[in-house]
ZAKE-302588 format. One record per residue (C-alpha): residue number from 1; z, y negated, x negated. Coordinates in steps of 0.2 Angstrom, whole numbers, plus 5000, padded with zeros to 4 digits. Layout:
<sites>
<site pos="NUM" pz="Z" py="Y" px="X"/>
...
</sites>
This chain:
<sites>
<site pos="1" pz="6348" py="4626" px="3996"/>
<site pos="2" pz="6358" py="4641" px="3986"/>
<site pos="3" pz="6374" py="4646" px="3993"/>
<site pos="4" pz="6383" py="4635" px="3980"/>
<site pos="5" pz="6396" py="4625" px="3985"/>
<site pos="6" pz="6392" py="4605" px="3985"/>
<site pos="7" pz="6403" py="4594" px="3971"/>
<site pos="8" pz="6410" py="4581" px="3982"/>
<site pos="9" pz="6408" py="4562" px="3978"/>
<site pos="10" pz="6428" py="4562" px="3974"/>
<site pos="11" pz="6429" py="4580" px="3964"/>
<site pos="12" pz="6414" py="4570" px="3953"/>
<site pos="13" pz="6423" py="4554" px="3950"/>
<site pos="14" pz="6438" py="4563" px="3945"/>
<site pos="15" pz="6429" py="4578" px="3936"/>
<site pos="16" pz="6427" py="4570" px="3918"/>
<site pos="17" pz="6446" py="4565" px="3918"/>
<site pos="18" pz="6449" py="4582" px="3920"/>
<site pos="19" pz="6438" py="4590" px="3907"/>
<site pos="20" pz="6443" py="4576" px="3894"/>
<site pos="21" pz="6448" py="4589" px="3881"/>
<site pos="22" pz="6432" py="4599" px="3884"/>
<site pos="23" pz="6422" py="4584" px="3883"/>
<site pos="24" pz="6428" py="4577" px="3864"/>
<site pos="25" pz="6418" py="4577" px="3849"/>
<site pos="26" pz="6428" py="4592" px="3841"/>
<site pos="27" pz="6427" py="4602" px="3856"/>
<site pos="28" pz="6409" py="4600" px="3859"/>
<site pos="29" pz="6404" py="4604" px="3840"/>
<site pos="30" pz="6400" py="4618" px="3839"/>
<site pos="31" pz="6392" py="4620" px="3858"/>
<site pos="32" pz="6378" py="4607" px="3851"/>
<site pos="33" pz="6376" py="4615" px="3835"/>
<site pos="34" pz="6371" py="4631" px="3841"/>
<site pos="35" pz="6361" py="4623" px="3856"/>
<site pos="36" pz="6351" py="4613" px="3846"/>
<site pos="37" pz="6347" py="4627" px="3833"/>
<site pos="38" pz="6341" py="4636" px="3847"/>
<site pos="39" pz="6330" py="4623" px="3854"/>
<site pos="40" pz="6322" py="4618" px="3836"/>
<site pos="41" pz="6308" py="4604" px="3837"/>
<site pos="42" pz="6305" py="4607" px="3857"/>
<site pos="43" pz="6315" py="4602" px="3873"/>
<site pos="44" pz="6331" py="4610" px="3883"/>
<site pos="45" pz="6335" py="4609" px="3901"/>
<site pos="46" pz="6350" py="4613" px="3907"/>
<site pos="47" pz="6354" py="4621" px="3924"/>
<site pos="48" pz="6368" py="4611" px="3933"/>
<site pos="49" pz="6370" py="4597" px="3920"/>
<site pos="50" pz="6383" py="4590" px="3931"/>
<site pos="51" pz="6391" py="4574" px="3923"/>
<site pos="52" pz="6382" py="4577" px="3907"/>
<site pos="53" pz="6396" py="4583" px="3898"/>
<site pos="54" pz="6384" py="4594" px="3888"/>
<site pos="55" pz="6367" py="4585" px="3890"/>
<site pos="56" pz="6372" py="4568" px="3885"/>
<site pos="57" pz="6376" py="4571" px="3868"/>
<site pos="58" pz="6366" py="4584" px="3866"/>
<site pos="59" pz="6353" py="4571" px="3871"/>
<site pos="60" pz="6359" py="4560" px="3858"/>
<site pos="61" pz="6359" py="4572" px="3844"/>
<site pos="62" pz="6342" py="4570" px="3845"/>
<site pos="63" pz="6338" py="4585" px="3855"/>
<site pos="64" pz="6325" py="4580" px="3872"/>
<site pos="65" pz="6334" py="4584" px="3885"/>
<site pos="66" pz="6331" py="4586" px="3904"/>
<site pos="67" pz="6342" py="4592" px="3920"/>
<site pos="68" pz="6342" py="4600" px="3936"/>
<site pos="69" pz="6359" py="4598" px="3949"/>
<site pos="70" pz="6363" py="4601" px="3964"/>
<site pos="71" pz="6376" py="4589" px="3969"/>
<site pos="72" pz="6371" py="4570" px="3970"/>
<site pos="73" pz="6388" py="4565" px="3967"/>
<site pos="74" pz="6389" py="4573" px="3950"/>
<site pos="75" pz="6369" py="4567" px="3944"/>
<site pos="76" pz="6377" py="4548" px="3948"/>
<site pos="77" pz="6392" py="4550" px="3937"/>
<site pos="78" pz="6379" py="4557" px="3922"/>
<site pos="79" pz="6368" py="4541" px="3929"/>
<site pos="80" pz="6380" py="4529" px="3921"/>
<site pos="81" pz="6382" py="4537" px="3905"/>
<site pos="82" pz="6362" py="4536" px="3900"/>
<site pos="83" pz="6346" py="4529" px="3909"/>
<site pos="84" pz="6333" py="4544" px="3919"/>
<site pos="85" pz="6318" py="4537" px="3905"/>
<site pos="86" pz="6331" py="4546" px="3891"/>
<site pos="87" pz="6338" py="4560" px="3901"/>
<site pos="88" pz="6328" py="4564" px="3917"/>
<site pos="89" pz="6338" py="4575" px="3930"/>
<site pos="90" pz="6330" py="4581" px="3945"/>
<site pos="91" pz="6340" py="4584" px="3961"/>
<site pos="92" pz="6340" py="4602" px="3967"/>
<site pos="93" pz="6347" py="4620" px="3966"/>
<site pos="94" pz="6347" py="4631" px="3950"/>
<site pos="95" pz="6339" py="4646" px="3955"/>
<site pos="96" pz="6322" py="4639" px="3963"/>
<site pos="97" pz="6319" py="4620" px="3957"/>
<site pos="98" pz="6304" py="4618" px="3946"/>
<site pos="99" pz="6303" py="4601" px="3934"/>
<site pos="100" pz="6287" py="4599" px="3924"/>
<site pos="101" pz="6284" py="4606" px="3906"/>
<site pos="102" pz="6289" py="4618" px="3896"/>
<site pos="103" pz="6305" py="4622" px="3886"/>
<site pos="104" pz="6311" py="4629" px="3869"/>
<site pos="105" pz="6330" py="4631" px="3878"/>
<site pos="106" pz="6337" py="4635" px="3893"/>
<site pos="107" pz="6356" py="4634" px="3897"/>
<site pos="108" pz="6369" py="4636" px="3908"/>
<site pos="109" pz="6388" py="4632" px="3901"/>
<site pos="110" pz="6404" py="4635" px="3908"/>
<site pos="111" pz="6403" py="4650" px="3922"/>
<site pos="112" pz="6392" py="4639" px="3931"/>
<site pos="113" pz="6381" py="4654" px="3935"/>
<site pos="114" pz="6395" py="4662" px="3947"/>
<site pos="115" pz="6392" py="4645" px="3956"/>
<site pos="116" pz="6379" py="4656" px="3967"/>
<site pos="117" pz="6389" py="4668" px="3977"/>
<site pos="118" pz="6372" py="4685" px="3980"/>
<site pos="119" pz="6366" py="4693" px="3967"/>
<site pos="120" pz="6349" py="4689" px="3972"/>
<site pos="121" pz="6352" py="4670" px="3968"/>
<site pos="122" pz="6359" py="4676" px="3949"/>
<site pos="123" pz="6343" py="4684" px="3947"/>
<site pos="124" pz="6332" py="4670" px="3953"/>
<site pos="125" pz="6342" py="4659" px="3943"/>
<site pos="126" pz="6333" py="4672" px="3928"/>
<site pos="127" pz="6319" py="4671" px="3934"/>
<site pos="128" pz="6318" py="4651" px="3936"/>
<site pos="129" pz="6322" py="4650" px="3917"/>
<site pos="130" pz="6309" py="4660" px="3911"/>
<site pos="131" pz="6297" py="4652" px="3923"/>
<site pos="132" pz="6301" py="4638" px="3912"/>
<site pos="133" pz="6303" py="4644" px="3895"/>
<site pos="134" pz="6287" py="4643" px="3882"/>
<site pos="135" pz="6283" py="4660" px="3873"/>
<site pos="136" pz="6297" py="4664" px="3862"/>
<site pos="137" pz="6310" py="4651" px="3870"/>
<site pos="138" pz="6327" py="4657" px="3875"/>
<site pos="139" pz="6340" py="4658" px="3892"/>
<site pos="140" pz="6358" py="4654" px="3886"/>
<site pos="141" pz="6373" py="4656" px="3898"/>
<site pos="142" pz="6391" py="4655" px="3894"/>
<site pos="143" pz="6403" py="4664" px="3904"/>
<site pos="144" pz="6420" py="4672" px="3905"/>
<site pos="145" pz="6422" py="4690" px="3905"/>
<site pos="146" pz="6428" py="4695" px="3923"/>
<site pos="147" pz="6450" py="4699" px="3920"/>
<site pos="148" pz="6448" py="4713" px="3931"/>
<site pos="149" pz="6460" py="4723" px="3917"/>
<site pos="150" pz="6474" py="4712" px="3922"/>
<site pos="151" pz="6475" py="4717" px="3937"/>
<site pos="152" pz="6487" py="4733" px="3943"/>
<site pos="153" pz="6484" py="4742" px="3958"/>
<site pos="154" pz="6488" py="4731" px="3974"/>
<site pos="155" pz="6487" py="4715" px="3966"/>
<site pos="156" pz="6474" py="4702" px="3968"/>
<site pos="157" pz="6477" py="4688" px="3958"/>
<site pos="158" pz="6478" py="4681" px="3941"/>
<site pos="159" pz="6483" py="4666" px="3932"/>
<site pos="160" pz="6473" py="4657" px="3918"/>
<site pos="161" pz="6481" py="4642" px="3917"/>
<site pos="162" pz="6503" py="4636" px="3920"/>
<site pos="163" pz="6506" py="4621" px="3911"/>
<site pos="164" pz="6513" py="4605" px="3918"/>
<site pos="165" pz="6503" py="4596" px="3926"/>
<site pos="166" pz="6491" py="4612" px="3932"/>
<site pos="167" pz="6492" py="4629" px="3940"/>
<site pos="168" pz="6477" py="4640" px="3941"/>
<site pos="169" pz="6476" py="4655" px="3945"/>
<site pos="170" pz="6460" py="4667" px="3951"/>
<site pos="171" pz="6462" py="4679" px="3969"/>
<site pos="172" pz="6447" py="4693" px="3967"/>
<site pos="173" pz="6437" py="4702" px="3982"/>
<site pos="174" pz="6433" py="4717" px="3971"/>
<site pos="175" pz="6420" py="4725" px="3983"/>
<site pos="176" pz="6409" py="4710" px="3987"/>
<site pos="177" pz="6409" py="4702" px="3967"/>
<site pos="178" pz="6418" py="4687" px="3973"/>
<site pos="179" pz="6433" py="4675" px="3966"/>
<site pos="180" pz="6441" py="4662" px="3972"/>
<site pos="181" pz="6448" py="4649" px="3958"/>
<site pos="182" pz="6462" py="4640" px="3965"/>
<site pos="183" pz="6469" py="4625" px="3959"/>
<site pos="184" pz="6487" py="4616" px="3960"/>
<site pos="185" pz="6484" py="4598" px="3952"/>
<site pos="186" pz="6498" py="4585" px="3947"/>
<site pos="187" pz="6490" py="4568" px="3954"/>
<site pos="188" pz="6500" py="4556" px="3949"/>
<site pos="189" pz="6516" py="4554" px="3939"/>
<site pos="190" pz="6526" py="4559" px="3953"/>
<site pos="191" pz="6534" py="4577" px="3952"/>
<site pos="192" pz="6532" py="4583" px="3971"/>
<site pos="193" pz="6513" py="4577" px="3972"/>
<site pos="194" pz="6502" py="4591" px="3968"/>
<site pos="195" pz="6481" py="4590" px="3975"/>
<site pos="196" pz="6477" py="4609" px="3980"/>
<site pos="197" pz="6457" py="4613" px="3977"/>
<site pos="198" pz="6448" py="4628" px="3978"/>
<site pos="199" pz="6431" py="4637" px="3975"/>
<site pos="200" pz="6420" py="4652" px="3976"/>
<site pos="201" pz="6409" py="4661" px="3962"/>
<site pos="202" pz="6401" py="4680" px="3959"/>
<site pos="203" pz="6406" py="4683" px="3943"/>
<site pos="204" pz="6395" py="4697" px="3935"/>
<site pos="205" pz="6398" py="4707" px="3921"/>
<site pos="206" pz="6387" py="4707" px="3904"/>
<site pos="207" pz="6378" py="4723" px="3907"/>
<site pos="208" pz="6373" py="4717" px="3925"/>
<site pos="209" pz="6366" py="4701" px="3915"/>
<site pos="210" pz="6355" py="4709" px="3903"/>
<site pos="211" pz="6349" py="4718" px="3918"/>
<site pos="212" pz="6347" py="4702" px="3930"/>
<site pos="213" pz="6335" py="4695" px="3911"/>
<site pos="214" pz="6326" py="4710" px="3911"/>
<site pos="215" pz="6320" py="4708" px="3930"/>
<site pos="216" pz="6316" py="4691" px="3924"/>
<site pos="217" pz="6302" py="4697" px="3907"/>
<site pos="218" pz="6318" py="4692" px="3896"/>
<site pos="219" pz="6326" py="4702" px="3882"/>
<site pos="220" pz="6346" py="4700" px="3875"/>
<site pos="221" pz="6343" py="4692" px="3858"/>
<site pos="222" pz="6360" py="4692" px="3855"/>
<site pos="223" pz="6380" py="4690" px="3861"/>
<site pos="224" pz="6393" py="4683" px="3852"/>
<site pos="225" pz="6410" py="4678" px="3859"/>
<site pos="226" pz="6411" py="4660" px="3857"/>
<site pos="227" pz="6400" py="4645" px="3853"/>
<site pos="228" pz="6406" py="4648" px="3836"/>
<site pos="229" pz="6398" py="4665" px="3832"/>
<site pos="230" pz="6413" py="4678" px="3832"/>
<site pos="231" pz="6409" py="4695" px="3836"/>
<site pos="232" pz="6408" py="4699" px="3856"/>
<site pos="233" pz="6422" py="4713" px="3857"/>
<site pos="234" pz="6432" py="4724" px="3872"/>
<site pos="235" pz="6445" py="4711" px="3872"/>
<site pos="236" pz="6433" py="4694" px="3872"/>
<site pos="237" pz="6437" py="4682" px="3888"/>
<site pos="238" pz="6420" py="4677" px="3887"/>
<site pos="239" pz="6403" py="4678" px="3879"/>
<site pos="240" pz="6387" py="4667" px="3875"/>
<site pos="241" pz="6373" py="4677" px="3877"/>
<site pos="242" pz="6355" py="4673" px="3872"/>
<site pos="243" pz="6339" py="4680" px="3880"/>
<site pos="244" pz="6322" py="4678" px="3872"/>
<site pos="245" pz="6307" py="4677" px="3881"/>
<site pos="246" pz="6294" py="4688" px="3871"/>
<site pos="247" pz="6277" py="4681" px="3865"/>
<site pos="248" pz="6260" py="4687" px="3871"/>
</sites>
C-alpha cells in the first residue's frame, strides 16, 4: 500500500457525475487521439484507471487496454461499463503493482501522480512504467503546473474554481511538496446544502519529472501543453509530457 488516499465507495458512485463534462466525446478527443498514436499496433495501461473515464473508450477505439487501481470502489464503477475479458484491471497501487505483458504506452491522466504524497513513491511509479514498457514504448503523465506564482508572501491558498455550484480552492505546505485540494460541493438543489471534501497530493515540477524518468532508464521525448499539441510555455497550467524508453 502507497500513501495514496483510498476513493471511498460514495466519492466513486458520485465521481462520474462530477466529471460529466470531462468525460463527453468532444472533451475526450483529442486525449484519445494522441494516446492512441502513441501506442500504435501494441497495448496501454493505465495507472489508476479509476472509473474508466479514459480507458473505456480508449478501449473502444480499438486500442487493447488494461488497468491497475487502487480503490475497489472505483474498479466496480469501471466493472459496469465493460466486462474484465475486454478491459482487465488489476487491483493494487501505482508505484509497485506488476500485470503481465509488455506495453507500447503507459499513462497517467489528470494529476493523478500527486496522488502519492514522498517523492520516493513518484519515482517508483517511473520506475514501474518502464518496468513495463517494451523497447522504444513511452510514460505519459498529465499534470498541472504547481500556481505557486499566485501566491504573495503570507498566503497560502489559491482558488481554481468559483462557480455556482462548486468552490475549489488549493492550500500549499511549500516546504514538504504537499497541497491540500479542498472542495465546497452544491448537493442538491437546495441553496444552503453544500458537501465539503478534501485531499492531499505532492505536486512536482516538470524538471523534477524529467529527473524522477531519468532514475527510471527513461528519456523526455517531448512536452506540449495540452492534449492538443500547443507549445508548453512559462505561463502553461499544465503539460503532457512524454518519456521514451530507448532501445537496446
Amino acid at each position: 500500500m502507497t500513501s495514496s488516499e483510498l476513493w471511498t465507495r460514495a466519492t466513486a458512485e458520485r465521481y462520474d457525475a462530477e466529471e460529466n463534462e470531462r468525460s463527453s466525446a468532444a472533451f475526450l478527443g483529442p486525449t484519445l487521439a494522441f494516446l492512441a498514436d502513441l501506442a500504435g499496433d501494441g497495448r496501454a495501461l493505465e495507472f489508476a484507471i479509476g472509473t474508466g473515464r479514459v480507458g473505456v473508450p480508449l478501449r473502444e477505439s480499438g486500442v487493447p487496454v488494461a488497468g491497475i487501481e487502487l480503490s475497489e470502489h472505483m474498479a466496480a464503477v469501471l466493472r459496469r461499463k465493460i466486462d474484465e475479458e475486454t478491459l482487465p484491471v488489476t487491483i493494487g497501487d501505482m508505484a509497485t503493482t506488476v500485470v503481465p505483458g509488455d506495453f507500447t504506452l503507459v499513462y497517467l491522466v489528470y494529476n493523478t501522480i500527486t496522488n502519492l504524497l514522498t517523492q520516493d513513491e513518484q519515482v517508483e511509479c517511473f520506475r514501474n512504467a518502464a518496468r513495463h514498457l517494451t523497447p522504444g514504448g513511452r510514460f505519459v503523465i498529465e499534470l498541472g503546473v504547481p500556481p505557486l506564482r499566485f501566491l504573495p508572501p503570507g498566503q497560502v491558498a489559491v482558488p481554481f474554481d468559483v462557480s455556482e455550484r462548486h468552490l475549489g480552492f488549493d492550500t500549499f505546505d511549500l516546504v514538504e511538496q504537499i497541497l491540500v485540494s479542498h472542495h465546497f460541493t452544491r448537493d442538491g438543489d437546495g441553496d444552503d446544502r453544500y458537501r465539503r471534501d478534501s485531499s492531499r497530493h505532492r505536486y512536482a515540477w516538470p524538471a523534477e519529472l524529467d529527473l524522477m524518468a531519468r532514475l527510471a532508464g527513461l528519456e523526455l521525448e517531448r512536452r506540449v501543453a495540452d492534449w492538443s499539441g500547443e507549445p508548453f510555455t512559462e505561463n502553461s497550467a499544465k503539460h503532457i509530457s512524454v518519456w521514451r524508453k530507448p532501445s537496446p
